[in-house]
FILO-723054 format. One record per residue: x, z, y of N, C-alpha, C in turn; residue in three letters. Coordinates in steps of 0.1 Angstrom, whole numbers, plus 2048, in hexadecimal, padded with zeros to 3 digits. Atoms other than C-alpha are relative to their C-alpha. Layout:
FILO-723054
rec nX = X; nZ = Z; nY = Y; caX = X; caZ = Z; caY = Y; cX = X; cZ = Z; cY = Y; lodo = ALA
...
This chain:
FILO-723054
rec nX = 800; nZ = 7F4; nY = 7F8; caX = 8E3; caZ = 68B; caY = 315; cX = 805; cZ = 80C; cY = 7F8; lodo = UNK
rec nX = 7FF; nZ = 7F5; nY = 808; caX = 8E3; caZ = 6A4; caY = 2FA; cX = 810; cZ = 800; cY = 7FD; lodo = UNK
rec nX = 7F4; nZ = 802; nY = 805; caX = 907; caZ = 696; caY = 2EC; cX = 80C; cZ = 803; cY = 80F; lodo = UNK
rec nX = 7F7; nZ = 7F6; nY = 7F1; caX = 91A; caZ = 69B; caY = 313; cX = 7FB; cZ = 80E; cY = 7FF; lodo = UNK
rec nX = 7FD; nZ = 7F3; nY = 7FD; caX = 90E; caZ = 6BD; caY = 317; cX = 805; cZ = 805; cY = 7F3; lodo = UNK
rec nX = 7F5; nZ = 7F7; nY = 809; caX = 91E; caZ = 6C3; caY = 2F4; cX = 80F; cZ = 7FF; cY = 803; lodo = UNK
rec nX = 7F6; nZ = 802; nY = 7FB; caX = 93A; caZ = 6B4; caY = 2FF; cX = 804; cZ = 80A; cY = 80E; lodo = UNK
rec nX = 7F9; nZ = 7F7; nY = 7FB; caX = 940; caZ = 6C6; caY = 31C; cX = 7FD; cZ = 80F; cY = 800; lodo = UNK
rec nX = 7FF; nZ = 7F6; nY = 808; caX = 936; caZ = 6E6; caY = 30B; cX = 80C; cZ = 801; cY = 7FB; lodo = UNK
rec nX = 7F3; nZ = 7FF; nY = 805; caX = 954; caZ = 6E1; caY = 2F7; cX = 807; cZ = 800; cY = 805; lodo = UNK
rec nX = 7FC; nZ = 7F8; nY = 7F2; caX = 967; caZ = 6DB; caY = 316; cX = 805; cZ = 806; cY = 804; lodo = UNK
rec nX = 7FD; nZ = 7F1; nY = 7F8; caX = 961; caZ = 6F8; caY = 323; cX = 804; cZ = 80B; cY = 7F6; lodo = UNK
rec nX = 7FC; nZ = 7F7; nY = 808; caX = 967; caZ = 70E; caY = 305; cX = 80D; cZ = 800; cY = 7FA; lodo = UNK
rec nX = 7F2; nZ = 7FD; nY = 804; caX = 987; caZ = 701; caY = 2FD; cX = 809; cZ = 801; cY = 809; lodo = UNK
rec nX = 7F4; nZ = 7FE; nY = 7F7; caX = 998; caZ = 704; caY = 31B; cX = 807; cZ = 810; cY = 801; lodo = UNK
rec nX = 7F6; nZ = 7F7; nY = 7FD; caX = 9B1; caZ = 71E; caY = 325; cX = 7F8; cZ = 80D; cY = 804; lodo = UNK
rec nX = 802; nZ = 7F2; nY = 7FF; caX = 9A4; caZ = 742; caY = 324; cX = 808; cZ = 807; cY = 80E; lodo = UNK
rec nX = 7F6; nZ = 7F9; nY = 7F5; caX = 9B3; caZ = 754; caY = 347; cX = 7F8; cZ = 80F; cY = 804; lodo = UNK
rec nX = 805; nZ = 7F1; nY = 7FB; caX = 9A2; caZ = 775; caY = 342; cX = 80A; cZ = 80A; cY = 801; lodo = UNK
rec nX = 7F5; nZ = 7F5; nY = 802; caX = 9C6; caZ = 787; caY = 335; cX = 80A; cZ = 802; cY = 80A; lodo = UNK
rec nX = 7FC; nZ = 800; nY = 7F7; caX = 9D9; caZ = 791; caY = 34F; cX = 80D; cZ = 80F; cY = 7FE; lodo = UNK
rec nX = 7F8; nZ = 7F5; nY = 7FE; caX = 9F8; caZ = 7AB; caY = 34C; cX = 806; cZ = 807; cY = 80A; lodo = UNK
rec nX = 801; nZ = 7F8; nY = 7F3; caX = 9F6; caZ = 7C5; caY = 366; cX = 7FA; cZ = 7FD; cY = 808; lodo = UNK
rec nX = 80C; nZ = 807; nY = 7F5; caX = 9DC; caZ = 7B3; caY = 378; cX = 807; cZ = 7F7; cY = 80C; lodo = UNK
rec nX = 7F9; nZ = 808; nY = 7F4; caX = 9F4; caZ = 7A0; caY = 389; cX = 800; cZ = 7F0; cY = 805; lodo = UNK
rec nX = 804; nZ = 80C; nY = 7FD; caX = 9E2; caZ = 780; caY = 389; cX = 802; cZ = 7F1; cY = 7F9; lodo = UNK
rec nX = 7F9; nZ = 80B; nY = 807; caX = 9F5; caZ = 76B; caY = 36F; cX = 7F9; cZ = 7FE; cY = 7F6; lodo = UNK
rec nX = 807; nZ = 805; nY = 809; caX = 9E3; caZ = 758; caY = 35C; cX = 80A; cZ = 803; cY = 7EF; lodo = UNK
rec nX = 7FB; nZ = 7F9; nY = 80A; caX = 9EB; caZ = 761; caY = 334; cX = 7FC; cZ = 7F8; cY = 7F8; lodo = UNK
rec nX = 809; nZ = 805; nY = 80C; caX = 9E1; caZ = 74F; caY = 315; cX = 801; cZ = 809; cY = 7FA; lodo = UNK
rec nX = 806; nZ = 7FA; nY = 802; caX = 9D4; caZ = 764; caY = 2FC; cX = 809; cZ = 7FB; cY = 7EF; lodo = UNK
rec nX = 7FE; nZ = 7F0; nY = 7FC; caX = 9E5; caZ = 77A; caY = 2E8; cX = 80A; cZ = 802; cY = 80A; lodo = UNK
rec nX = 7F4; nZ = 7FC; nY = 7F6; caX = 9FC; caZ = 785; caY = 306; cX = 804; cZ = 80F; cY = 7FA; lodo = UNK
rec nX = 7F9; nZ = 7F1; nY = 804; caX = A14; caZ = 7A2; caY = 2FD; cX = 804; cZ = 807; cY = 80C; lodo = UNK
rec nX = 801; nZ = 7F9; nY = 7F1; caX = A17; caZ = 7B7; caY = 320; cX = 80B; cZ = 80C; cY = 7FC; lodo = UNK
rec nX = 7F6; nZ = 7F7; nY = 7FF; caX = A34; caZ = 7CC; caY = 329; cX = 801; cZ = 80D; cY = 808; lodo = UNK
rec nX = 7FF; nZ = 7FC; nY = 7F3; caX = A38; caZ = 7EB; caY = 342; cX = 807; cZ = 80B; cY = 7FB; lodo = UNK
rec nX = 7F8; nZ = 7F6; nY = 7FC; caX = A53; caZ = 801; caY = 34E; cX = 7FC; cZ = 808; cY = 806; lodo = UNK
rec nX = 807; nZ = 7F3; nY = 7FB; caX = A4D; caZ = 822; caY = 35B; cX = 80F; cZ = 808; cY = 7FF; lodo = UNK
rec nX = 7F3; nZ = 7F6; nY = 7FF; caX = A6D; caZ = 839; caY = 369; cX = 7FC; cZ = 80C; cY = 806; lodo = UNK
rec nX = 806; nZ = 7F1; nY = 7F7; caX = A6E; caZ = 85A; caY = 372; cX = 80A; cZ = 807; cY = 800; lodo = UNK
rec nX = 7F5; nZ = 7F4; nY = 7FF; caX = A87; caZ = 878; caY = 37A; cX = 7FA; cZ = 809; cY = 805; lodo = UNK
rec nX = 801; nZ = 7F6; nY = 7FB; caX = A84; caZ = 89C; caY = 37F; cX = 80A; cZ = 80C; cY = 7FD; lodo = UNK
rec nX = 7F2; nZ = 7F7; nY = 801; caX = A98; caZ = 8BB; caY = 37A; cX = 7FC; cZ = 80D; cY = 7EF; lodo = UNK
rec nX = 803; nZ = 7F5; nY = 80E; caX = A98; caZ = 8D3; caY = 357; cX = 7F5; cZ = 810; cY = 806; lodo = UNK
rec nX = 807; nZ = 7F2; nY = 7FF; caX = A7C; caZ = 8EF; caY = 358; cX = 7F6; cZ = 7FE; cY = 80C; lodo = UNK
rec nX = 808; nZ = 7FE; nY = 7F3; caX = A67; caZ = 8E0; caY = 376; cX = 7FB; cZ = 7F4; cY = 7FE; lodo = UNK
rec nX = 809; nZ = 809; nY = 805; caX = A47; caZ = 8CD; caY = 36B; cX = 7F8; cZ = 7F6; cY = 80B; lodo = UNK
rec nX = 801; nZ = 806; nY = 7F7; caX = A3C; caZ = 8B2; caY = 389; cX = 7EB; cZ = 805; cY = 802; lodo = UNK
rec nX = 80D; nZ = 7FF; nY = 802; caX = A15; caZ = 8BF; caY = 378; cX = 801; cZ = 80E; cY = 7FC; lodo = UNK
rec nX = 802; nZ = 7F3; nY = 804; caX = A11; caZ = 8E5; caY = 37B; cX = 7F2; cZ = 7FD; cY = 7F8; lodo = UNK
rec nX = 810; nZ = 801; nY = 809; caX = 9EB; caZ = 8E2; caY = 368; cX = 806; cZ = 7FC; cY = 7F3; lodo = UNK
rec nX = 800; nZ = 803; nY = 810; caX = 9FB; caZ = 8D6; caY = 349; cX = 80E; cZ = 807; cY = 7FD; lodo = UNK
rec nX = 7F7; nZ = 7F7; nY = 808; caX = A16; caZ = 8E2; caY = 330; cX = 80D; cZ = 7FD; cY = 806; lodo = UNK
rec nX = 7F0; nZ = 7FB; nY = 7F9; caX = A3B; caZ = 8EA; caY = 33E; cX = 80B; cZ = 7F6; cY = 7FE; lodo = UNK
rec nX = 7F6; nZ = 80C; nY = 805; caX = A48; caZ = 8CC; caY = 329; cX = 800; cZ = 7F3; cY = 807; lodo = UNK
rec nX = 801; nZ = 80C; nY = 7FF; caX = A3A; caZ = 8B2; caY = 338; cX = 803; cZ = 7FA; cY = 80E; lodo = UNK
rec nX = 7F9; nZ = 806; nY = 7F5; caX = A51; caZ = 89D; caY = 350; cX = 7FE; cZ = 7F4; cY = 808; lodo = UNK
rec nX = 808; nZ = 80B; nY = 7F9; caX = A3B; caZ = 87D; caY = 355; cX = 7F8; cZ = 7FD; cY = 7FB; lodo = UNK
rec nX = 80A; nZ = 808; nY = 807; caX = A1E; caZ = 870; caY = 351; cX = 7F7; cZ = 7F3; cY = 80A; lodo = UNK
rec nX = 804; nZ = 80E; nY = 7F9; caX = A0D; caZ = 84D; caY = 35C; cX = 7EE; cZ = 801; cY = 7FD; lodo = UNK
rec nX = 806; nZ = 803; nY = 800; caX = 9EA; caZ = 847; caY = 35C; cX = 7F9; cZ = 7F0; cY = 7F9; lodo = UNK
rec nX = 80A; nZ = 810; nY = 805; caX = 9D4; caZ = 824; caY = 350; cX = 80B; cZ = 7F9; cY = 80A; lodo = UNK
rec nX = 7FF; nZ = 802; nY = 7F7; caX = 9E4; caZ = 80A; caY = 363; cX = 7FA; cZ = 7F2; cY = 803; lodo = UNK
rec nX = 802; nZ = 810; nY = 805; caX = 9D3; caZ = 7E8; caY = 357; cX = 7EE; cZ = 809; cY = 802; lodo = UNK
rec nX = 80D; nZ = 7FD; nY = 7FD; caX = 9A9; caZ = 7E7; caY = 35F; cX = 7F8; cZ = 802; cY = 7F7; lodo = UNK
rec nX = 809; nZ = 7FB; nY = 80E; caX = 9A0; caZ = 7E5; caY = 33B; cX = 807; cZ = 805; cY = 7FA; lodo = UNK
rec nX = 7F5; nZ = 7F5; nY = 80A; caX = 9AA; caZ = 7F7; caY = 31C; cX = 80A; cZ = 7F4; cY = 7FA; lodo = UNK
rec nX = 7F3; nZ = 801; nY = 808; caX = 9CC; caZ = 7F3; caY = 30D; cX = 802; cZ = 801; cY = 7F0; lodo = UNK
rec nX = 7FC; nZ = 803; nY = 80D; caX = 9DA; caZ = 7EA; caY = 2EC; cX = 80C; cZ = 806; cY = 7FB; lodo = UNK
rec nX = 7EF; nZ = 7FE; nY = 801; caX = 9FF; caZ = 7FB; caY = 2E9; cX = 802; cZ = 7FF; cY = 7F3; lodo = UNK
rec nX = 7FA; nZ = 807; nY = 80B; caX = A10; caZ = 7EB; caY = 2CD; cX = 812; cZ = 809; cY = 800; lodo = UNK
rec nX = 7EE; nZ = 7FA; nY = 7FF; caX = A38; caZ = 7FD; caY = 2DA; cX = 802; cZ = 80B; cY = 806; lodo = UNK
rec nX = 7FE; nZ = 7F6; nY = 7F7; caX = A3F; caZ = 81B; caY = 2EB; cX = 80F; cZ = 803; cY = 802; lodo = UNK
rec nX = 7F5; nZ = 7FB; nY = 807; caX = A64; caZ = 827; caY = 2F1; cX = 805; cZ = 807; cY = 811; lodo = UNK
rec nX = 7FD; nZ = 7F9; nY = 7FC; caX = A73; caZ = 83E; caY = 307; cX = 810; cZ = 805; cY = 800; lodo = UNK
rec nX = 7F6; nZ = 803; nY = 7FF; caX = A92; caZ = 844; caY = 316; cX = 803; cZ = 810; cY = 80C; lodo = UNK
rec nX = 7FE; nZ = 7F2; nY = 7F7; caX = AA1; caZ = 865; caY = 329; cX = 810; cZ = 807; cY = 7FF; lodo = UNK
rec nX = 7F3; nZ = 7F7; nY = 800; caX = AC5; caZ = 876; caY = 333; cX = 801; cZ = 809; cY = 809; lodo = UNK
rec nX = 801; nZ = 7F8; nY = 7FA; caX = AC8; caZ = 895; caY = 33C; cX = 812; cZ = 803; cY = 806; lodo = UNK
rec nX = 7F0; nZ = 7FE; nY = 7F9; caX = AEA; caZ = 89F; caY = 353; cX = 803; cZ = 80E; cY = 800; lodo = UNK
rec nX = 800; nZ = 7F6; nY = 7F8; caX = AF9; caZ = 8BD; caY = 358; cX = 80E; cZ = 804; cY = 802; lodo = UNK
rec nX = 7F2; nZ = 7FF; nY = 7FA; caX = B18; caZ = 8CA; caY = 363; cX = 809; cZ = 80F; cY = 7F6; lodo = UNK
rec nX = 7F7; nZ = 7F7; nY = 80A; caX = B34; caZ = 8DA; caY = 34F; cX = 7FC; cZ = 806; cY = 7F6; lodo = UNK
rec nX = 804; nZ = 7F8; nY = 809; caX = B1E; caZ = 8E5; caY = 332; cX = 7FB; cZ = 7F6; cY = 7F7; lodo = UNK
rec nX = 806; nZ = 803; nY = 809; caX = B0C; caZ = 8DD; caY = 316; cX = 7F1; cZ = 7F9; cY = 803; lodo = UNK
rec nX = 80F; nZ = 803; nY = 7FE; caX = AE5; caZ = 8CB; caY = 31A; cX = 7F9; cZ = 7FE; cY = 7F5; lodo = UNK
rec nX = 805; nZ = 806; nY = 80B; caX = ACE; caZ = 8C8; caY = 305; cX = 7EE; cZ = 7F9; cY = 803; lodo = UNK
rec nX = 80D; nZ = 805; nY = 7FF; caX = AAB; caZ = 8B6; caY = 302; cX = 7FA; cZ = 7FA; cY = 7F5; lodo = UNK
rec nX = 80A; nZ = 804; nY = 80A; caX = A8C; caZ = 8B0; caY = 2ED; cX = 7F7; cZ = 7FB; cY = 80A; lodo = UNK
rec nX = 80E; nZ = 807; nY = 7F9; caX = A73; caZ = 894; caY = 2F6; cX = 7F7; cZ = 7F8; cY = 7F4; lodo = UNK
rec nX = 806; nZ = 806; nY = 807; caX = A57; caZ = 881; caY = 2EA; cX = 7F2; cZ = 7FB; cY = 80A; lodo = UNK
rec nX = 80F; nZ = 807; nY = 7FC; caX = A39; caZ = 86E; caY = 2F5; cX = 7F6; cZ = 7FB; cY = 7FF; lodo = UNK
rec nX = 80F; nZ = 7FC; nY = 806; caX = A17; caZ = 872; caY = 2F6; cX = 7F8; cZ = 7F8; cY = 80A; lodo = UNK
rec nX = 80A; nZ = 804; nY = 7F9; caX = 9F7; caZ = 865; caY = 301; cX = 7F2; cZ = 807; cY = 7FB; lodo = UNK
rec nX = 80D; nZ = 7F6; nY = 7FF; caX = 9D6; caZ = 878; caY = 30A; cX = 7F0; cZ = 7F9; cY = 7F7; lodo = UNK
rec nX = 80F; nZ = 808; nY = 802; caX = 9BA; caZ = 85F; caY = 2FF; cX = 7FF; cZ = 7FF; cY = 7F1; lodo = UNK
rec nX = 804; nZ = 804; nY = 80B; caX = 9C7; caZ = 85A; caY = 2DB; cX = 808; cZ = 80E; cY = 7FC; lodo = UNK
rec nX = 7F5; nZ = 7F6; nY = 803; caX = 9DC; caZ = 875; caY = 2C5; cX = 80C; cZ = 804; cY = 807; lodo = UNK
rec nX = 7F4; nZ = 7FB; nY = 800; caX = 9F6; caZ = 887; caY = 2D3; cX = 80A; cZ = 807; cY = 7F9; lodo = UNK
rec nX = 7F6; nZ = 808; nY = 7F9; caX = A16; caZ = 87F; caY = 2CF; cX = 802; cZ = 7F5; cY = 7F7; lodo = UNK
rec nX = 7FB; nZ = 80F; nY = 801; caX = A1E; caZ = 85A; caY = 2D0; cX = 80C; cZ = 7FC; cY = 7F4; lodo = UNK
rec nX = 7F4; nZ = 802; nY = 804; caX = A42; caZ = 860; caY = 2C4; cX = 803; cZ = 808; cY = 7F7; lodo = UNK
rec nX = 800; nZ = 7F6; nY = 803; caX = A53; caZ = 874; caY = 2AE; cX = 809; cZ = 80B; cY = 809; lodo = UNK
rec nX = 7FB; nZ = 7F9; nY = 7F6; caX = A62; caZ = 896; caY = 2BE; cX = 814; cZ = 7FE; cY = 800; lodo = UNK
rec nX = 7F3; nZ = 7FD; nY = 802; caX = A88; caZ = 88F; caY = 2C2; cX = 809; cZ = 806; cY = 80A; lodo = UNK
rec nX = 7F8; nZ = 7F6; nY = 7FD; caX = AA5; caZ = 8A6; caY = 2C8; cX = 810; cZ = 7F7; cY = 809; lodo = UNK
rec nX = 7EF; nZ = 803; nY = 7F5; caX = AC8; caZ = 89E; caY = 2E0; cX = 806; cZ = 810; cY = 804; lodo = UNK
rec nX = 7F8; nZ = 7F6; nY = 7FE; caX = AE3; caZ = 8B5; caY = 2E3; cX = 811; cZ = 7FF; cY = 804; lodo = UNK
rec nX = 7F4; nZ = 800; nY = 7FC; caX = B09; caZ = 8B6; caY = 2F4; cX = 7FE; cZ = 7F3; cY = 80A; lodo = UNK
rec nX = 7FD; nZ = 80A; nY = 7FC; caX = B0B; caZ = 895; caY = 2FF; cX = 80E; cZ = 7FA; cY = 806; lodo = UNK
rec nX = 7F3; nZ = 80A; nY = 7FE; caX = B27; caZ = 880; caY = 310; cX = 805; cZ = 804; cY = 811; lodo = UNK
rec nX = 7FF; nZ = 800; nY = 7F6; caX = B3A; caZ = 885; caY = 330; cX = 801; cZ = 7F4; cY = 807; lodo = UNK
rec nX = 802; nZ = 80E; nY = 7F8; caX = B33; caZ = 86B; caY = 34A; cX = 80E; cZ = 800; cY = 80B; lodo = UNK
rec nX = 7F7; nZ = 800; nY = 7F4; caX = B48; caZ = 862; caY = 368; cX = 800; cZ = 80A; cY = 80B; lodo = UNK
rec nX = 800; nZ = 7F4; nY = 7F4; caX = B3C; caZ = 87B; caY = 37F; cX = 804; cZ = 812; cY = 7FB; lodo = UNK
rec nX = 7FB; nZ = 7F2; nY = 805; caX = B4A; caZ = 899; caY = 36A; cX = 7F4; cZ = 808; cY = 7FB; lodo = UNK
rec nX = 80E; nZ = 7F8; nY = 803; caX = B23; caZ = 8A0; caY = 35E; cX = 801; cZ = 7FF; cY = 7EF; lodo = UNK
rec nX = 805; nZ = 803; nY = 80F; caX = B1A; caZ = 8A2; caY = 338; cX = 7F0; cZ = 7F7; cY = 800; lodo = UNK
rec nX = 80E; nZ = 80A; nY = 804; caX = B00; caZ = 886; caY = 330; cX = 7FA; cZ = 802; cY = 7F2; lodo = UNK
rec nX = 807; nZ = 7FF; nY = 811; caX = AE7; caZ = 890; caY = 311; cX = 7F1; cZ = 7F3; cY = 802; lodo = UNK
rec nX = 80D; nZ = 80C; nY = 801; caX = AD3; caZ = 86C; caY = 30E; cX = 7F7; cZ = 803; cY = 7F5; lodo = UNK
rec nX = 80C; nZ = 7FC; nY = 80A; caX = AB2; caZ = 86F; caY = 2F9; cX = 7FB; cZ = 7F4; cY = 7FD; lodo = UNK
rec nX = 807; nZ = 80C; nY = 800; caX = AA1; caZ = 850; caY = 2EA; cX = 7F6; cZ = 803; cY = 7F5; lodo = UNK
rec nX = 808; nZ = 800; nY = 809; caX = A7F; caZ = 84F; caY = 2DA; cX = 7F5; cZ = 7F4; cY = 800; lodo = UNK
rec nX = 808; nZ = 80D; nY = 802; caX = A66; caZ = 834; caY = 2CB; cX = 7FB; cZ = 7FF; cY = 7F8; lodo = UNK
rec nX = 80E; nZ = 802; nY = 809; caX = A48; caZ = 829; caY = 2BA; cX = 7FC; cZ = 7F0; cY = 7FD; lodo = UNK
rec nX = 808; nZ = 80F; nY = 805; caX = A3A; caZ = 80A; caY = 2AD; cX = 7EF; cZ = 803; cY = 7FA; lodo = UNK
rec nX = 80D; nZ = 7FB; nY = 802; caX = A15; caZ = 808; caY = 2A5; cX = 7F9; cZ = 7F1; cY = 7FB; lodo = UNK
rec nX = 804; nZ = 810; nY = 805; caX = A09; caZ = 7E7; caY = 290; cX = 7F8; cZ = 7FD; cY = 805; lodo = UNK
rec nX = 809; nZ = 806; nY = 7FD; caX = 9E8; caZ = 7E9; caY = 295; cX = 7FF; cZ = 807; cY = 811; lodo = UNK
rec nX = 801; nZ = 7FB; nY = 7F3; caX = 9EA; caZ = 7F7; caY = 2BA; cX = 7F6; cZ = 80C; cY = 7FF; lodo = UNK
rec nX = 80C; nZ = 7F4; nY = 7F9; caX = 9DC; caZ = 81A; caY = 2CE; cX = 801; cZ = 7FF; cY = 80B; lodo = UNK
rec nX = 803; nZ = 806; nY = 7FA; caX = 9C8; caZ = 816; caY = 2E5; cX = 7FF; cZ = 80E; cY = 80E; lodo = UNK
rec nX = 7FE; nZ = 7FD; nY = 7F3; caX = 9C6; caZ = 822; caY = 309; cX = 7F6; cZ = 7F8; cY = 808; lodo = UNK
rec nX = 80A; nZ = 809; nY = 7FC; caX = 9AA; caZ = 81D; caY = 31D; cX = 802; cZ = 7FD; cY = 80F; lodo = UNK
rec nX = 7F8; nZ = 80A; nY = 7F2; caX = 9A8; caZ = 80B; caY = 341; cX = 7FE; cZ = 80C; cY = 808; lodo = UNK
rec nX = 7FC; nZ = 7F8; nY = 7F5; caX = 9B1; caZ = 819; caY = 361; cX = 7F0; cZ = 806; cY = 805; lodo = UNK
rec nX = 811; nZ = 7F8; nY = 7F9; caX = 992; caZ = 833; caY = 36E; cX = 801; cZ = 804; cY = 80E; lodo = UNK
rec nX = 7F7; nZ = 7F9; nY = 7F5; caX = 98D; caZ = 846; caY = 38A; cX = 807; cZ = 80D; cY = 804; lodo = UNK
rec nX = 7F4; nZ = 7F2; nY = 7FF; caX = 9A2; caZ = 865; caY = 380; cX = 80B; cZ = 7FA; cY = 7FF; lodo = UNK
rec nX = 7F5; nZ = 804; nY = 803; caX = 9C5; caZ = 85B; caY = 385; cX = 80C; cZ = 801; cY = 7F1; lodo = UNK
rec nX = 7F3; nZ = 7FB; nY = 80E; caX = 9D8; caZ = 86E; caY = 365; cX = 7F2; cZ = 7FF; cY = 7F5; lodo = UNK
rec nX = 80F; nZ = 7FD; nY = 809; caX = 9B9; caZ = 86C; caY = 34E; cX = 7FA; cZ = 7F5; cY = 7FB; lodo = UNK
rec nX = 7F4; nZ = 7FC; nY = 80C; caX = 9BF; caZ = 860; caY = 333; cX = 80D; cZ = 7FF; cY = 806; lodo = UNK
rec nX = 7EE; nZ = 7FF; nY = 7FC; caX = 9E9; caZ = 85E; caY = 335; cX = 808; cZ = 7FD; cY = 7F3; lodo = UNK
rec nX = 7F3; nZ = 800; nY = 808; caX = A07; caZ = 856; caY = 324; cX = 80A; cZ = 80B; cY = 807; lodo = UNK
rec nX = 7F8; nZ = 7F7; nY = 7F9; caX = A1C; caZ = 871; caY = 32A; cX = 810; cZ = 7FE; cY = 7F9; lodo = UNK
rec nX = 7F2; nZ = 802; nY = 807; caX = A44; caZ = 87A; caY = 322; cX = 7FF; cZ = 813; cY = 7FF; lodo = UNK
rec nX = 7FE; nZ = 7F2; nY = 803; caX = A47; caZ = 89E; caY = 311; cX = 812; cZ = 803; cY = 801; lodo = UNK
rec nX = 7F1; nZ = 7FC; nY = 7FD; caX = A6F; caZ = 8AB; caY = 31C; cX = 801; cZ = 80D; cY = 802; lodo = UNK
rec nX = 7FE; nZ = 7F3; nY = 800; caX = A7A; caZ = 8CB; caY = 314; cX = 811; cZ = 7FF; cY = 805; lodo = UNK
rec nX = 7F1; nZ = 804; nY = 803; caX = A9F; caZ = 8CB; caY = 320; cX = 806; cZ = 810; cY = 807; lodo = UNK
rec nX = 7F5; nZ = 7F3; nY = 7F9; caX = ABD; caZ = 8E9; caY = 32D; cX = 809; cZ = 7F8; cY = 804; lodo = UNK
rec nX = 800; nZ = 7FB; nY = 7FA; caX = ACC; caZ = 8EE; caY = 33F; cX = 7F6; cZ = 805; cY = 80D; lodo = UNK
rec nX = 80E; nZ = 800; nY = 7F2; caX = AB0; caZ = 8FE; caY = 35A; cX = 809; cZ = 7FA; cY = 80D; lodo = UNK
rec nX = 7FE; nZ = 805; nY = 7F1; caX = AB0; caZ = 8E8; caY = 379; cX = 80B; cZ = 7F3; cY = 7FD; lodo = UNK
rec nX = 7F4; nZ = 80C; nY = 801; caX = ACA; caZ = 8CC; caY = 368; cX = 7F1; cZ = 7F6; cY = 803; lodo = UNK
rec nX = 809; nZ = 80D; nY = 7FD; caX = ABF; caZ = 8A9; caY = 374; cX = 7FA; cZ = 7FA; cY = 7F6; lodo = UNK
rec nX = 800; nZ = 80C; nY = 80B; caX = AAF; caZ = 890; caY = 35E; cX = 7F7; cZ = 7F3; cY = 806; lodo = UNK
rec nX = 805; nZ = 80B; nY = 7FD; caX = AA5; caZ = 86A; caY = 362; cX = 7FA; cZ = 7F7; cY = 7F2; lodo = UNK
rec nX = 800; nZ = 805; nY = 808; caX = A95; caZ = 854; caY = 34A; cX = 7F3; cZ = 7F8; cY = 801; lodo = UNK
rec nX = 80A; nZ = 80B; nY = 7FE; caX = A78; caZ = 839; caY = 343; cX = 7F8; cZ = 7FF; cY = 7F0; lodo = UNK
rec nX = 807; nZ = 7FF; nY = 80E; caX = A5F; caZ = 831; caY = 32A; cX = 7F9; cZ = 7EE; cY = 803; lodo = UNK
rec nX = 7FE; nZ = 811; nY = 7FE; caX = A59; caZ = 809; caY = 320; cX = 7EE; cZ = 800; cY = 7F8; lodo = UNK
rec nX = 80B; nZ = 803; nY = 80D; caX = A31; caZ = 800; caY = 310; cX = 7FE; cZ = 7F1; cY = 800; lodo = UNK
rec nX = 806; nZ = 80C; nY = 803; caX = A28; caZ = 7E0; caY = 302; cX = 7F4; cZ = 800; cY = 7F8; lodo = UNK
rec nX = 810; nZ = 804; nY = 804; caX = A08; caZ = 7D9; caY = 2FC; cX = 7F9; cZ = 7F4; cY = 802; lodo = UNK
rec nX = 80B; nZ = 80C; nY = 7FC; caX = 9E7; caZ = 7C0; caY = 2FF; cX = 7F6; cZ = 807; cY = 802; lodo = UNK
rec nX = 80B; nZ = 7FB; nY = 800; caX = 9CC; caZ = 7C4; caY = 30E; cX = 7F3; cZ = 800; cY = 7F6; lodo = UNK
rec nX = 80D; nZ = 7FD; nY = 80F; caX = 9A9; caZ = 7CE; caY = 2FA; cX = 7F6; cZ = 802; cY = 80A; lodo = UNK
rec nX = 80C; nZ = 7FF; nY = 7FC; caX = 98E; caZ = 7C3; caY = 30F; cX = 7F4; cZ = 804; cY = 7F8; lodo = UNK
């Protein structure tokens, strides 16, 4: 008797873990899973989507997983348009729960003319983090904690579009 219930003790401990789940979307995971998410955004130079916070900041996302997060990558991506001139932009990105900022601050300036007769100034910024920072799970304040995108750019009122990529694991 004693020797079956070791047996299916064992069993049961070695089977397949399906607690990890990337974005809660149901998929079973073996363990470590490395988890990916995109996040886009656009708005226009000089006009913050979040009057309450600082003038720079063009997006920010909230928790989106139910426990805490692990981010291991961060990287960030952004072009600003404008028409017959010069643009320029500084970005960087941060998050509220651990140090801010994520990235370091980088600079873009002139850029390239596109097809539509606009000047394009692309911005790219990124981080790596060995041992991971951490981000805790989704609460019930929507922005709180956040990963945000800090964008300073000119022309006032030029367009800009861009995205920000995290890889992580979760940290139940």
């Amino acid at each position: 008797m004693t020797r079956a219930l070791a047996i299916i003790i064992i069993a049961l401990l070695s089977g397949t873990a399906h607690a990890a789940q990337c974005d809660g979307n149901g998929r079973d995971l073996k363990e470590p899973a490395l988890c990916s998410k995109l996040f886009v955004f656009e708005g226009r130079c000089g006009h913050t989507p979040y009057p309450q916070w600082t003038s720079d900041v063009a997006f920010a996302v909230g928790p989106w997983e139910k426990v805490p997060i692990r981010i291991f990558a961060i990287s960030g991506d952004a072009v600003v348009r404008a028409t017959w001139r010069a643009a320029i932009a500084q970005m960087f990105l941060g998050n509220s729960f651990n140090a801010d900022p994520m990235t370091p601050y980088v600079n873009a300036s002139a850029g390239i003319m596109d097809l539509s007769g606009r000047v394009a100034v692309p911005i790219h910024v990124e981080q790596r983090f060995p041992i991971g920072m951490q981000l805790a799970a989704a609460g019930p304040v929507p922005l709180e904690p956040h990963l945000d995108v800090h964008l300073i750019c000119e022309p006032a009122d030029a367009p800009f579009f861009g995205s920000i990529t995290v890889w992580y694991k979760l940290d139940p």
